[in-house]
PAZAPA-4460 file (N, C-alpha, C; in steps of 0.05 Angstrom, whole numbers, plus 32768, in hexadecimal, padded with zeros to 4 digits):
% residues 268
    n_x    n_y    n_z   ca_x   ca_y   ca_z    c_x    c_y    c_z   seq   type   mol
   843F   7AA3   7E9D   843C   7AB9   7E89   8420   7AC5   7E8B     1      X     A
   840D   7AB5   7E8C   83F0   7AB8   7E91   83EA   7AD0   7EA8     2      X     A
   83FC   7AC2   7EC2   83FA   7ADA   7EDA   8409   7AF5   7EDB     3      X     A
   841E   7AFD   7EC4   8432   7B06   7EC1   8412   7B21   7EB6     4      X     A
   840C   7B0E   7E9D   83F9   7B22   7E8D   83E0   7B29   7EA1     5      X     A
   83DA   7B17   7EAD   83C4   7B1C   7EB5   83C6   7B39   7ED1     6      X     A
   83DC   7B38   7ED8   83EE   7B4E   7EF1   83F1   7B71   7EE2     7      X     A
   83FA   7B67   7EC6   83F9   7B80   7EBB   83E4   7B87   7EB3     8      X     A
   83CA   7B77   7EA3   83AF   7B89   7EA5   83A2   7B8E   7EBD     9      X     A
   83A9   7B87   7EDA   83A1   7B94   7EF4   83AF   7BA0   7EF6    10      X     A
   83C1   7BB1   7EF2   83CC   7BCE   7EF9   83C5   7BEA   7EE3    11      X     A
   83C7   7BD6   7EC9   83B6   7BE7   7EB3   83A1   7BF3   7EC4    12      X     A
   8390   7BE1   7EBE   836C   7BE6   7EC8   8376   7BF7   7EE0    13      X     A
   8387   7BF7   7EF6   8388   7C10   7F10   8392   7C21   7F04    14      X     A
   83A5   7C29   7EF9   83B2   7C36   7EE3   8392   7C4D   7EDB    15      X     A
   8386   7C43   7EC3   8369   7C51   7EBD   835A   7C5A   7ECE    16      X     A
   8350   7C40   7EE3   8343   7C4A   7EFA   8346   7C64   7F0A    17      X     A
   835D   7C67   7F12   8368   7C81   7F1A   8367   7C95   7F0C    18      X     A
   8372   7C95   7EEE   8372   7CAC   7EE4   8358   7CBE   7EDA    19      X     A
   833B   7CA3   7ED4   8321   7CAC   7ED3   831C   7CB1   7EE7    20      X     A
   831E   7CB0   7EFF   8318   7CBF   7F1A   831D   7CD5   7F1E    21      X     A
   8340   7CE0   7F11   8344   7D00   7F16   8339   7D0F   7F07    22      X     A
   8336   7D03   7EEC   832C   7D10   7ECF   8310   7D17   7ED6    23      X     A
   82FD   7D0B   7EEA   82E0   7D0C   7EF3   82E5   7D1D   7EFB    24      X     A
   82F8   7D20   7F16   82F7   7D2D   7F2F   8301   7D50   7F22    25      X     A
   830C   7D5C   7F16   8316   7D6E   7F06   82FE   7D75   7EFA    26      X     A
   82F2   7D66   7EEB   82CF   7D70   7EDE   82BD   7D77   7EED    27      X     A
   82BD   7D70   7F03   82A7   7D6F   7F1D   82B1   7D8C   7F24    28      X     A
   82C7   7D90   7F26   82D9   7DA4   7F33   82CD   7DC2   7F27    29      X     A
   82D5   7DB7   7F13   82D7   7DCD   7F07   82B2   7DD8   7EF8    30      X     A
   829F   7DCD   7EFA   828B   7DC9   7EEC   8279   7DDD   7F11    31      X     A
   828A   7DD5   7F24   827B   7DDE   7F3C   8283   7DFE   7F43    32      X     A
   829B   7E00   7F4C   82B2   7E11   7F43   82B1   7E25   7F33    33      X     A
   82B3   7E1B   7F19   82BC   7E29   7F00   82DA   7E1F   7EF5    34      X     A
   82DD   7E31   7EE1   82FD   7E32   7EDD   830E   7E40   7EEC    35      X     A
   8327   7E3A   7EE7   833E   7E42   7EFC   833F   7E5E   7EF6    36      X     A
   8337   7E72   7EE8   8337   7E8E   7EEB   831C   7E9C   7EFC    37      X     A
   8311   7E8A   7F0A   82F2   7E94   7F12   8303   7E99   7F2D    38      X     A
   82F7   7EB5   7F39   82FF   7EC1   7F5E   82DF   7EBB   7F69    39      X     A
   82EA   7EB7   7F86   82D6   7EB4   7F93   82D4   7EDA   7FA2    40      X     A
   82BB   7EDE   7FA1   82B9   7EF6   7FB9   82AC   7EF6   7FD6    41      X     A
   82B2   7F09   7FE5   82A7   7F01   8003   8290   7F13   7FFD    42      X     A
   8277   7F06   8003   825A   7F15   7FFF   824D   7F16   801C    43      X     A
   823B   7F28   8031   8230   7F26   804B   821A   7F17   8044    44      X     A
   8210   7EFC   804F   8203   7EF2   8051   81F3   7EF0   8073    45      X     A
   81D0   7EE8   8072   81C7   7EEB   808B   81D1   7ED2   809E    46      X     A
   81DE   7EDB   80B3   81E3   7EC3   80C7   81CD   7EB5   80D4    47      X     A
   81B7   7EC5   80DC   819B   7EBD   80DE   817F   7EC5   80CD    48      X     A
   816C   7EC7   80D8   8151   7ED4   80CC   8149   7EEF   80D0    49      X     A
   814F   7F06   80C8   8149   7F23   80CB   812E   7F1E   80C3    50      X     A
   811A   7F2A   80D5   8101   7F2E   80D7   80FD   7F50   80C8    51      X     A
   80EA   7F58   80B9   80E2   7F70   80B7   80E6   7F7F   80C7    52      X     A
   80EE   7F98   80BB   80F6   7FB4   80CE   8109   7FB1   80E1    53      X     A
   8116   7F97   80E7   812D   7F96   8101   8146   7FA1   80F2    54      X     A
   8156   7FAD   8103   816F   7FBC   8108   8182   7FA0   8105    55      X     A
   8196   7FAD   80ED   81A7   7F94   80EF   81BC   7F94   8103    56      X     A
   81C5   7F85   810F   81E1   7F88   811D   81F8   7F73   8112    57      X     A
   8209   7F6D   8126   8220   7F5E   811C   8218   7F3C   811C    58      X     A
   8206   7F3B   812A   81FB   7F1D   8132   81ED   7F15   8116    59      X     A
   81E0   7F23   8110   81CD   7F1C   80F2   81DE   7F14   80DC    60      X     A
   81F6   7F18   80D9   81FF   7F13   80BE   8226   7F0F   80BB    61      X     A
   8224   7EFD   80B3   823F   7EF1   80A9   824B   7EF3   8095    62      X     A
   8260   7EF4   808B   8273   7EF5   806E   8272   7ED8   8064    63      X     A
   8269   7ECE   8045   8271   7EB6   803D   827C   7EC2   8023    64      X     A
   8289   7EAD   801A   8298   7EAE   8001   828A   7E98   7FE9    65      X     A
   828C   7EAC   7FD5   827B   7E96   7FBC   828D   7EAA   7F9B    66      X     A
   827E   7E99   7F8E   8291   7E9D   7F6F   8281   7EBA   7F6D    67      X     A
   8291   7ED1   7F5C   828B   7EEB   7F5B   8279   7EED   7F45    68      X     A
   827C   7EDA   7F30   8262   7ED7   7F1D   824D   7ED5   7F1F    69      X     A
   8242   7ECA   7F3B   822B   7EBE   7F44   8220   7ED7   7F53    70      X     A
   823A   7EE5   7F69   8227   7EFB   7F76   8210   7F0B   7F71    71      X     A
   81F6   7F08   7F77   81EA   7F1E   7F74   81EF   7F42   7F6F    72      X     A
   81D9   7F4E   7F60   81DF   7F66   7F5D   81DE   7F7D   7F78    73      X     A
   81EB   7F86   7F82   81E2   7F9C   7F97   81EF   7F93   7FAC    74      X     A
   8200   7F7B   7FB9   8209   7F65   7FCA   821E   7F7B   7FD8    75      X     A
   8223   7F72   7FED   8231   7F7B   800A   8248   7F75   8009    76      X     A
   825C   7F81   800A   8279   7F6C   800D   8286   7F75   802E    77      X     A
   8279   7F82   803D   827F   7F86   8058   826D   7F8A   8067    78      X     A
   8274   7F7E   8080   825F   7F78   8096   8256   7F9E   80A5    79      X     A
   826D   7FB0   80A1   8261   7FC5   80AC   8250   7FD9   808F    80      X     A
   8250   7FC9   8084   8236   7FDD   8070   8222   7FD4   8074    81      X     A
   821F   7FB8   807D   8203   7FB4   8080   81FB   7FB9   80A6    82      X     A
   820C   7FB8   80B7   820B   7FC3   80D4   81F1   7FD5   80DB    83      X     A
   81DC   7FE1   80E3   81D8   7FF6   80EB   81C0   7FFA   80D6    84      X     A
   81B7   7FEA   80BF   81AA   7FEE   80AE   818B   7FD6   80BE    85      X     A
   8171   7FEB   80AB   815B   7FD9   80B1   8151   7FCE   8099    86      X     A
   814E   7FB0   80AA   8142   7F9C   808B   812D   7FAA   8089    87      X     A
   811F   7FAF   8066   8111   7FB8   8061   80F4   7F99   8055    88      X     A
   8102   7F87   805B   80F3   7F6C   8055   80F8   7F57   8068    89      X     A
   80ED   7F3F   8064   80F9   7F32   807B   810D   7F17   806E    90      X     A
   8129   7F17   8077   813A   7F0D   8066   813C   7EEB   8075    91      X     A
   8142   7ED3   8066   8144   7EBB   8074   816C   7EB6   8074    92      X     A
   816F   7EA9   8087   8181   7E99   8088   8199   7E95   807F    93      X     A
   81AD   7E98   8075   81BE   7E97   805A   81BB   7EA7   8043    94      X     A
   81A5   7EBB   8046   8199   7EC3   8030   81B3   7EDB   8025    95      X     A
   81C0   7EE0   8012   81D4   7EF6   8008   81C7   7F13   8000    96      X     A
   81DA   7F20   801B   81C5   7F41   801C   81CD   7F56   800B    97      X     A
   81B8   7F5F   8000   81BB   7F6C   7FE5   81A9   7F8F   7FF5    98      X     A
   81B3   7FA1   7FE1   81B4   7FBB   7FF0   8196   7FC5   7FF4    99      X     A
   8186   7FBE   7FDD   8171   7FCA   7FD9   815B   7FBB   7FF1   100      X     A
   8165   7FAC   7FFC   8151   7F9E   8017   8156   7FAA   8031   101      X     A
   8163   7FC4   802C   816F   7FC1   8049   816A   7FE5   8043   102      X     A
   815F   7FF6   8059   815D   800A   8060   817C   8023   8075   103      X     A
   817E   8034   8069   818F   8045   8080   8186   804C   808E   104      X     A
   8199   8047   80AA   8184   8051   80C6   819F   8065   80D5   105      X     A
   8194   8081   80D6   81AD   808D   80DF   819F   8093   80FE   106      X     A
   8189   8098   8102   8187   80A8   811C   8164   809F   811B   107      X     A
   8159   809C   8137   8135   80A3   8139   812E   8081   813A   108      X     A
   8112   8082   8136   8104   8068   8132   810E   8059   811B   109      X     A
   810D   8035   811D   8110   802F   8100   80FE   8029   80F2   110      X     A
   80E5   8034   80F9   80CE   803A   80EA   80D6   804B   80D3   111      X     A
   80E4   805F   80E0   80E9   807A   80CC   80F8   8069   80BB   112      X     A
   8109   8057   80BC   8120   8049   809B   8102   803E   808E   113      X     A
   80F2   8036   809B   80E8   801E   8086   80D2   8030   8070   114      X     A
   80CD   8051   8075   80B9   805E   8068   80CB   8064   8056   115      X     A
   80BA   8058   8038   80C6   805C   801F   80CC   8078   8015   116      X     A
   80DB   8081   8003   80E0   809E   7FFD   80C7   80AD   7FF4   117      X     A
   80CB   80C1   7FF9   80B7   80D3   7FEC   8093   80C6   7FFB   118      X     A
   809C   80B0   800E   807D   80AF   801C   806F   80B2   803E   119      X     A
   8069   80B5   804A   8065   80C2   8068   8054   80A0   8077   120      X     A
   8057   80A3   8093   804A   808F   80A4   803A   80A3   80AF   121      X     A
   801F   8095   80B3   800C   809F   80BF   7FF4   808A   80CF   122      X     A
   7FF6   8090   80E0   7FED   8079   80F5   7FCB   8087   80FF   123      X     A
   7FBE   8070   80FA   7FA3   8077   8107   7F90   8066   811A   124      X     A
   7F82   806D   812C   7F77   8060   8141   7F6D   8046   813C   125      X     A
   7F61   8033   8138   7F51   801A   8137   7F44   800A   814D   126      X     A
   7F37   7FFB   8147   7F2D   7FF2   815A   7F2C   7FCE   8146   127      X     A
   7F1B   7FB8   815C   7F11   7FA0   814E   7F10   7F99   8137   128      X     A
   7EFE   7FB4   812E   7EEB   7FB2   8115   7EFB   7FC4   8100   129      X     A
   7F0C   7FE0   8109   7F15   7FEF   80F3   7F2D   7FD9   80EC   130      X     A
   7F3C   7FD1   8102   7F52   7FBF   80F9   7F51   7FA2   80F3   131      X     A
   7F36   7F9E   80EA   7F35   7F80   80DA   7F3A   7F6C   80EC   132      X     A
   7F28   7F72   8108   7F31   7F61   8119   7F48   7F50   8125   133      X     A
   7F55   7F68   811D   7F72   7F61   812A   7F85   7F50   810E   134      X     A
   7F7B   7F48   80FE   7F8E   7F3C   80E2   7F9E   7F4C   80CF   135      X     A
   7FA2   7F6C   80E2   7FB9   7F77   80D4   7FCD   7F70   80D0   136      X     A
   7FEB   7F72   80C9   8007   7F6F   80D1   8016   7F81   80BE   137      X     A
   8027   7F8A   80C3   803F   7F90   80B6   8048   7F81   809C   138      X     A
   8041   7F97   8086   8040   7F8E   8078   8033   7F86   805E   139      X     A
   8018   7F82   806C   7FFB   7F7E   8060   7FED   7F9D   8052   140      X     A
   7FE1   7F9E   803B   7FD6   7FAE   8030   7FB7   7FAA   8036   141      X     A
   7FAF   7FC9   8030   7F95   7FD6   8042   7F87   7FE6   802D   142      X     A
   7F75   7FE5   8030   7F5D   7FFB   801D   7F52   800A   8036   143      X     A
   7F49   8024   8035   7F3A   8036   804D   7F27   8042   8040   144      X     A
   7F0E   803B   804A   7EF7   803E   8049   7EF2   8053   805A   145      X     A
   7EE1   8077   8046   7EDD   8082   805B   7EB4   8089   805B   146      X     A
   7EB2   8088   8074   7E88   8091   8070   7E88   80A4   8080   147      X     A
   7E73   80B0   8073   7E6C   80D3   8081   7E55   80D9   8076   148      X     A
   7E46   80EA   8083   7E29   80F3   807C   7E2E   8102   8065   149      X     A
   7E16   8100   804F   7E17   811A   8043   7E06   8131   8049   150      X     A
   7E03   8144   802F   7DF0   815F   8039   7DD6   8158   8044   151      X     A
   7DCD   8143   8034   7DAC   8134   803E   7DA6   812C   8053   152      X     A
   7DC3   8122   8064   7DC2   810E   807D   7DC9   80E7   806D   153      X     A
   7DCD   80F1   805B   7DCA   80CE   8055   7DF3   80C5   804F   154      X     A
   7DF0   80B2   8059   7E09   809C   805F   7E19   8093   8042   155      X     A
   7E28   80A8   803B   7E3F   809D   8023   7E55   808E   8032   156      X     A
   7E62   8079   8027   7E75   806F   802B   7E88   806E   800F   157      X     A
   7EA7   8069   8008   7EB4   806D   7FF7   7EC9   8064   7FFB   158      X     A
   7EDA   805A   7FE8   7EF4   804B   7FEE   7F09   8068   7FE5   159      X     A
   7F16   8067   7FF8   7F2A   8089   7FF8   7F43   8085   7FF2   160      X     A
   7F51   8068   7FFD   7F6E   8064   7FEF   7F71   8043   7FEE   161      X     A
   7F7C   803D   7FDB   7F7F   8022   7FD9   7F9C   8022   7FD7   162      X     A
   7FA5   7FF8   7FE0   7FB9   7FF1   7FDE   7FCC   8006   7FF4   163      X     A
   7FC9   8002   800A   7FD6   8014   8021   7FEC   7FF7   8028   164      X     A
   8006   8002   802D   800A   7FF9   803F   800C   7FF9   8058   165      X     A
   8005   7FE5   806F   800B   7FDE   8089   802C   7FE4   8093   166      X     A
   8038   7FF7   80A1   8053   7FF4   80A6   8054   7FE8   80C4   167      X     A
   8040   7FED   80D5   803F   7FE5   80FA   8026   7FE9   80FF   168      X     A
   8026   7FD3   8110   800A   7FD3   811D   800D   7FD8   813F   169      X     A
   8000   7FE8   8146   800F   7FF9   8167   8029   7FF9   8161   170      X     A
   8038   7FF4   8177   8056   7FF7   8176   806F   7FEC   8168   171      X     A
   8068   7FD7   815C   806F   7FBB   814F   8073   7FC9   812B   172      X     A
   808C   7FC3   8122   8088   7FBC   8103   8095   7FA3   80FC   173      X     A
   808F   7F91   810E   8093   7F73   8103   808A   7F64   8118   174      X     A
   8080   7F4E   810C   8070   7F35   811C   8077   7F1D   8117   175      X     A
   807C   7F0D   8126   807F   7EED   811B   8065   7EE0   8124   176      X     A
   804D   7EDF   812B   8035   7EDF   8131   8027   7EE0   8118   177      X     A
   8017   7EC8   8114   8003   7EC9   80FB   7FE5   7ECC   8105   178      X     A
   7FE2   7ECC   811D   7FC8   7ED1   8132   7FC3   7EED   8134   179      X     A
   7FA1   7EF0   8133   7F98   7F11   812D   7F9E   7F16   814B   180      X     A
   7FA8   7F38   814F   7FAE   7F3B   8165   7F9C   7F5D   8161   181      X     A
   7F86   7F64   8177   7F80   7F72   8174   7F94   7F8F   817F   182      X     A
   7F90   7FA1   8175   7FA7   7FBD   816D   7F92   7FCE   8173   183      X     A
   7F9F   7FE5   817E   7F8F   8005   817F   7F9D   8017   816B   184      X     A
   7FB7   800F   815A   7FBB   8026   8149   7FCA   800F   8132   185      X     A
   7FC8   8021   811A   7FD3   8013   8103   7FDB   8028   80EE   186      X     A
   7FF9   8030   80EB   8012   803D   80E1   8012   8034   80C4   187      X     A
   7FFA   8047   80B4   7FFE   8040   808F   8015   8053   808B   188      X     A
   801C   8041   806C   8034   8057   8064   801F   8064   8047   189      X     A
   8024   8080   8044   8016   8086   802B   8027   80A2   8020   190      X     A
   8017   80AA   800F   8025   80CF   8004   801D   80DB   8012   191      X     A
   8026   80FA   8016   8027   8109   8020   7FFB   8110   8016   192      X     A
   7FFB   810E   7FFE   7FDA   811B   7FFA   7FCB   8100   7FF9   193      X     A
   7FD0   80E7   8000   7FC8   80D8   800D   7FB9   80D3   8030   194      X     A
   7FD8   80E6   8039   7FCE   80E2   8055   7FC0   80FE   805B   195      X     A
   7FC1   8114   8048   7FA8   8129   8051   7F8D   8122   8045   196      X     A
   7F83   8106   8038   7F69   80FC   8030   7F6B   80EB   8048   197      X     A
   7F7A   80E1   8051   7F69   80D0   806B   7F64   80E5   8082   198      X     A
   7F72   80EE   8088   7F6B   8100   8096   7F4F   8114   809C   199      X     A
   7F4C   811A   8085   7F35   812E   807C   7F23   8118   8084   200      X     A
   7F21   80F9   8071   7F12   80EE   807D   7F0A   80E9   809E   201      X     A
   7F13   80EB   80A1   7F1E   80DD   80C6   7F0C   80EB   80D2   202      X     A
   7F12   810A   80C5   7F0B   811A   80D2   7EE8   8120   80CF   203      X     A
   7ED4   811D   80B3   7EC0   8122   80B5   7EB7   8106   80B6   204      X     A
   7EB8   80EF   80BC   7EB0   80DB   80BF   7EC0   80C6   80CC   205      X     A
   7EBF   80AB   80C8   7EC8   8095   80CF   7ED4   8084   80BB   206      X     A
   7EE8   807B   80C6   7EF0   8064   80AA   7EFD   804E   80B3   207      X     A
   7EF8   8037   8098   7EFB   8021   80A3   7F1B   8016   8095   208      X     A
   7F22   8000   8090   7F3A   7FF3   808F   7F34   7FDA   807D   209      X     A
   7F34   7FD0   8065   7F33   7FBC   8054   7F4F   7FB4   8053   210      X     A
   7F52   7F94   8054   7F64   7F7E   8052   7F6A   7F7B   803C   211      X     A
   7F7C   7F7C   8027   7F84   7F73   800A   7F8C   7F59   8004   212      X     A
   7F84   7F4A   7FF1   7F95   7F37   7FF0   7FBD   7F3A   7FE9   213      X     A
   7FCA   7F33   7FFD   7FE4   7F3C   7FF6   7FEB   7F2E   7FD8   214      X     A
   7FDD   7F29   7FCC   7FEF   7F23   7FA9   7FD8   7F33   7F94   215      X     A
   7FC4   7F45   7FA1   7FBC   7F54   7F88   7FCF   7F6F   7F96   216      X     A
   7FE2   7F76   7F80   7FEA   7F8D   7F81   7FDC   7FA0   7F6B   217      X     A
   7FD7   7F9F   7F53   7FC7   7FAF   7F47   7FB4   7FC4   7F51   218      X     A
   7FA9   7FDA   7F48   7F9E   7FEA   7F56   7F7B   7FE6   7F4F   219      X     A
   7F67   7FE1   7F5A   7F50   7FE3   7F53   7F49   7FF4   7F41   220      X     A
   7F3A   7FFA   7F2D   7F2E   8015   7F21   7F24   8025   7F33   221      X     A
   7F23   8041   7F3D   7F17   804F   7F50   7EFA   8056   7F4C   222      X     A
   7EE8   804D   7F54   7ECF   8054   7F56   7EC0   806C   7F5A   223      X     A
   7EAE   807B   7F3D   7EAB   8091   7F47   7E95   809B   7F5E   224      X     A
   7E97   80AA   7F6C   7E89   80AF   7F7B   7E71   80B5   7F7C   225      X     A
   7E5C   80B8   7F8D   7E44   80B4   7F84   7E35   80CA   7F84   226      X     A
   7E33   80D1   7F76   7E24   80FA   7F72   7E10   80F7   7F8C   227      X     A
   7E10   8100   7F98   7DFE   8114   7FAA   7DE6   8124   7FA0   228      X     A
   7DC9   8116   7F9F   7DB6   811F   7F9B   7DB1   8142   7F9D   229      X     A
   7DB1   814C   7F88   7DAF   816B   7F87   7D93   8175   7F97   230      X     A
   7D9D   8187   7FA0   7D82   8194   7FB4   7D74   8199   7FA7   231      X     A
   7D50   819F   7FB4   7D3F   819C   7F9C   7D36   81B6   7FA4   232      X     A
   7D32   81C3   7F8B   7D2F   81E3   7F93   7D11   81F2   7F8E   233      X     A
   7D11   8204   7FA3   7CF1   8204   7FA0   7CE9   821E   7F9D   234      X     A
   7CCE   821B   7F88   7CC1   822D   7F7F   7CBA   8244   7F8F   235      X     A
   7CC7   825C   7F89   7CB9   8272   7F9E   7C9B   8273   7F96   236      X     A
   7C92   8276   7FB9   7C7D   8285   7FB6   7C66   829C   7FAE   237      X     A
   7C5A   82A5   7F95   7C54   82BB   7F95   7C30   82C5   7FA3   238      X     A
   7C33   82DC   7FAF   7C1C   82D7   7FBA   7C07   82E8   7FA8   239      X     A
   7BF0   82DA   7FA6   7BE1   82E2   7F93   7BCD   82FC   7F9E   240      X     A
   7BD2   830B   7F8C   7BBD   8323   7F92   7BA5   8325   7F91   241      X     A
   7B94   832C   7F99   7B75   8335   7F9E   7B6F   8346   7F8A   242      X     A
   7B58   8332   7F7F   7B4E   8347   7F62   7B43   835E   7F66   243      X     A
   7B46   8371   7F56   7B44   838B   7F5B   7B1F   8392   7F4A   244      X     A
   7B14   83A8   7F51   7AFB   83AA   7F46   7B06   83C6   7F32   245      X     A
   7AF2   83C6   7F20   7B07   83E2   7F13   7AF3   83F7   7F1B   246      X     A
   7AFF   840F   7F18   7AED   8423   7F27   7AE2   842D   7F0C   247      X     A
   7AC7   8433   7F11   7AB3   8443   7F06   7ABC   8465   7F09   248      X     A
   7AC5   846C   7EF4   7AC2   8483   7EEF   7AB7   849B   7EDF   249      X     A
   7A9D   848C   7ED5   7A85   849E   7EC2   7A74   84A2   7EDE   250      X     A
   7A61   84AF   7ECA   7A55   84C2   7EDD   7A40   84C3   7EC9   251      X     A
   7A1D   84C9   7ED9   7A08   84CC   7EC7   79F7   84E5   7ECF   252      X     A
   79F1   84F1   7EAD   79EF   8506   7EAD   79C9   8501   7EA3   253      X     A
   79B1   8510   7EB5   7996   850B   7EAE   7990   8528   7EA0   254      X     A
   7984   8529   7E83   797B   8543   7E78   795A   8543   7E7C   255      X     A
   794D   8553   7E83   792C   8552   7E88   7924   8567   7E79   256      X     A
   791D   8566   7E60   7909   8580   7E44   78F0   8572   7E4E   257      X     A
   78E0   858A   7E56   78C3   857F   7E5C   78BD   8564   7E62   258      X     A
   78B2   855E   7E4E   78AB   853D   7E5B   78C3   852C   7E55   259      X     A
   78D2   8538   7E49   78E6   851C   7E3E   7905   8523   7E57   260      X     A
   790B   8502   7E53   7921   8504   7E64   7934   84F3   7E5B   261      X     A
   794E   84FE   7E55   796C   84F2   7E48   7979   84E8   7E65   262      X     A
   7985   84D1   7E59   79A1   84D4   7E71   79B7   84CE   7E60   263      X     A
   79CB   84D8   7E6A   79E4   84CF   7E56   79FB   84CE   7E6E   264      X     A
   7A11   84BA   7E64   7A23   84B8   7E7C   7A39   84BE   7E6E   265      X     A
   7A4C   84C6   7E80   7A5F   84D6   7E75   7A7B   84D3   7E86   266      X     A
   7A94   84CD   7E7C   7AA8   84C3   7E87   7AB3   84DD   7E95   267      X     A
   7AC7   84D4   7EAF   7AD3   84F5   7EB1   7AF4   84E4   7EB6   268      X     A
***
């Protein structure tokens, strides 16, 4: 009787065992999941690492499927919308591609996708020293320093545009290289009356290239410029005249009565 009872609380106990296992497995389920009314959607995710400014093709990116609640805002649901487009950042791995990272490239350089609306590329010569010894990159923000003589001959220098961005340094708008590589030209992006103040500069003087730290984005206060000592203006000359003698114009008149004698003078 003992083993009789003791046979039926070992099937009990498997009995429970089992059914707390599915009752877990159903919570797990569903807690990962969701509930049974949740759809999954197919979103383009990166198959590899898109570097800055590269041209996507078919190799870069794959379709995965995930819960539609979760998708991000702006997200891809087909591999030929994102085709033919340039990353406008540089995307990692698995990462889920969303619209606003990614530039239209219909025709030309894909320099031209990566210049933001309403702003122009303008590329200027460098050397060692204008390009920060080579520790530019794509990417990196710039201050331009321009110096020029003034009316006196004497050496103003002035900060002309801050917070520039870097789009290419020579031919290149992306690097995987963290080593300064010295450059002869470097492609800012700025406004349209931006790039006619470097210019102007360029043109009556020389200018240099300041490094930003990439996490101050804020804009410096602009510094006012430094007045230009006013010309010092000089006293005309007057030339002094030669004193004059005044002229004598009396006249003396002698009267002689016998012995006596007058004189009297007399103006004419």
């Amino acid at each position: 009787m003992f083993k009789k009872r003791g046979f039926i609380l070992v099937v009990l106990s498997l009995i429970m065992g089992v059914g707390a296992a599915y009752t877990a497995n159903r919570w797990v389920t569903a807690q990962v999941v969701g509930d049974d009314d949740a759809q999954g959607t197919h979103v383009v995710a990166a198959a590899m690492s898109i570097p800055y400014g590269t041209k996507v093709d078919s190799r870069h990116i794959k379709l995965v499927e995930i819960p539609e609640a979760v998708a991000p805002a702006g997200y891809f649901t087909a591999l030929e919308d994102v085709e033919g487009t340039v990353a406008k950042i540089s995307i990692s791995r698995g990462e889920i591609l969303i619209a606003d990272r990614f530039a239209a490239h219909d025709q030309g350089s894909t320099l031209a996708a990566l210049v933001a609306e309403n702003m122009r590329a303008l590329t200027v010569r460098v050397n060692d020293v204008i390009g920060v010894a080579g520790f530019l990159l794509p990417g990196n923000r710039v201050d331009v320093l321009s110096s020029r003589k003034s009316t006196n001959r004497r050496a103003v220098t002035e900060t002309i545009l801050r917070n520039i961005k870097v789009l290419a340094v020579d031919q290149t708008a992306t690097t995987q290289e963290n080593e300064p590589v010295i450059v002869r030209a470097v492609t800012l992006e700025m406004t349209p009356e931006q790039a006619e103040i470097l210019v102007k500069a360029r043109t009556e003087g020389s200018i240099q290239l300041t490094l930003r730290n990439p996490m101050e984005q804020q804009m410096a206060d602009e510094p006012e410029p430094e007045p230009e000592p006013a010309p010092v203006a000089r006293k005309p000359v007057v030339a002094k005249k030669a004193p004059t003698r005044p002229v004598n114009t009396s006249s003396t008149v002698t009267v002689i009565r016998g012995t006596k004698v007058d004189t009297t003078k007399t103006k004419t």
